[in-house]
C-alpha positions as CSV (number, residue, x, y, z in Angstrom):
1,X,-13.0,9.9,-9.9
2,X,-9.5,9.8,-10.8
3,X,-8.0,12.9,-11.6
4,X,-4.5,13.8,-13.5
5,X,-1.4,15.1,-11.7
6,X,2.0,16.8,-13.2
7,X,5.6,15.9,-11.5
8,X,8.7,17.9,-12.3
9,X,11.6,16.1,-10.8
10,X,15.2,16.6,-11.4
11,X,18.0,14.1,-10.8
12,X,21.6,14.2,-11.7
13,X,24.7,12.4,-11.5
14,X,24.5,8.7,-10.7
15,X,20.3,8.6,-10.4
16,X,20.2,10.4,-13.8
17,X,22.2,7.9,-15.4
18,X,20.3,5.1,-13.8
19,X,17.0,6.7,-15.0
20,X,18.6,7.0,-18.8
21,X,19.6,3.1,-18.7
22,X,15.9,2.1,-17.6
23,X,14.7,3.7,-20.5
24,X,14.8,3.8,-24.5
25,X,17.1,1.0,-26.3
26,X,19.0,0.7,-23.2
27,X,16.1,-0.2,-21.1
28,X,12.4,-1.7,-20.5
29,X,10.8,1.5,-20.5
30,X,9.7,3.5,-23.6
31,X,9.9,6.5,-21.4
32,X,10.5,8.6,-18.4
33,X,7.1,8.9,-17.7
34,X,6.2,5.0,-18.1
35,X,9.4,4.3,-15.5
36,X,8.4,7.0,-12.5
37,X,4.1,5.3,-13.1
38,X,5.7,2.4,-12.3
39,X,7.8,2.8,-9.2
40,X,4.5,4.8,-7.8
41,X,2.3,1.5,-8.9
42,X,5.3,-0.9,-7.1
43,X,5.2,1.8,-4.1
44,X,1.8,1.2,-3.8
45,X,1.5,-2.6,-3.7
46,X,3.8,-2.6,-1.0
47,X,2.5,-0.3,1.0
48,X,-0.8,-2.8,0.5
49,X,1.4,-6.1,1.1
50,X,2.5,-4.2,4.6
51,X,-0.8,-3.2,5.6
52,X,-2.2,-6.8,4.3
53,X,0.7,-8.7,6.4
54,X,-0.3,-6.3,9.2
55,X,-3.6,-7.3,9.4
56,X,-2.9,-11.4,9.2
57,X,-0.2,-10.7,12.0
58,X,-3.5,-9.3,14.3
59,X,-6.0,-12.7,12.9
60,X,-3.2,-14.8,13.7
61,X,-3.3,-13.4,17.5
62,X,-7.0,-13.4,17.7
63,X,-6.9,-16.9,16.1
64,X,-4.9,-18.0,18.2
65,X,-6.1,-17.0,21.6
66,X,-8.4,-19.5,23.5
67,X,-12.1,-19.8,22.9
68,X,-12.7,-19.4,26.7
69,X,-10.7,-16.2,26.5
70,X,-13.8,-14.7,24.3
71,X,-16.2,-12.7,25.7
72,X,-19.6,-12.6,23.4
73,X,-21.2,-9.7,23.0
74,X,-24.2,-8.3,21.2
75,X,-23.9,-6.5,17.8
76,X,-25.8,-3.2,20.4
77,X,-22.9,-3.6,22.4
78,X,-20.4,-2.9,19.8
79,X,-22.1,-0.1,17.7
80,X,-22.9,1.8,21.4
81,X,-18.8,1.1,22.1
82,X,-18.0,2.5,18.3
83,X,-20.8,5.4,19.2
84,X,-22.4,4.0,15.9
85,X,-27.0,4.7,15.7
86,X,-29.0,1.9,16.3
């Protein structure tokens, strides 16, 4: 369930400025508001690109490692190693 959150942030000087030329005539943005969801929704997808490129850095290791280098093991085995119920 998504729920609703208030921010009260003040900038001045040179951000403020910035802010005021994203926005209205001078800008793409209609409003404050519509600017800050934004940066959080562009803050988020990078955050997901890092953890994606993350994760393809590890498959690329384990892809390439050797087969012989693989040890198989039973899907037991790795629920009693990740303490996991039968």
């Amino acid at each position: 369930m998504s729920r609703s959150m208030t921010l009260s942030v003040r900038v001045t000087g040179a951000l403020s400025d910035f802010v005021s030329s994203a926005v209205g005539k001078e800008g793409p943005y209609e409003n404050t508001s519509e600017y800050v969801r934004d940066l959080i929704r562009r803050d988020k997808e990078r955050h997901e690109q890092e953890d994606f490129e993350r994760l393809k850095a590890e498959l690329q290791v384990a892809f390439a490692t050797p087969d012989d280098q693989y040890k198989q093991v039973s899907a037991a085995e790795i629920r009693r190693r990740h303490r996991v119920p039968v």
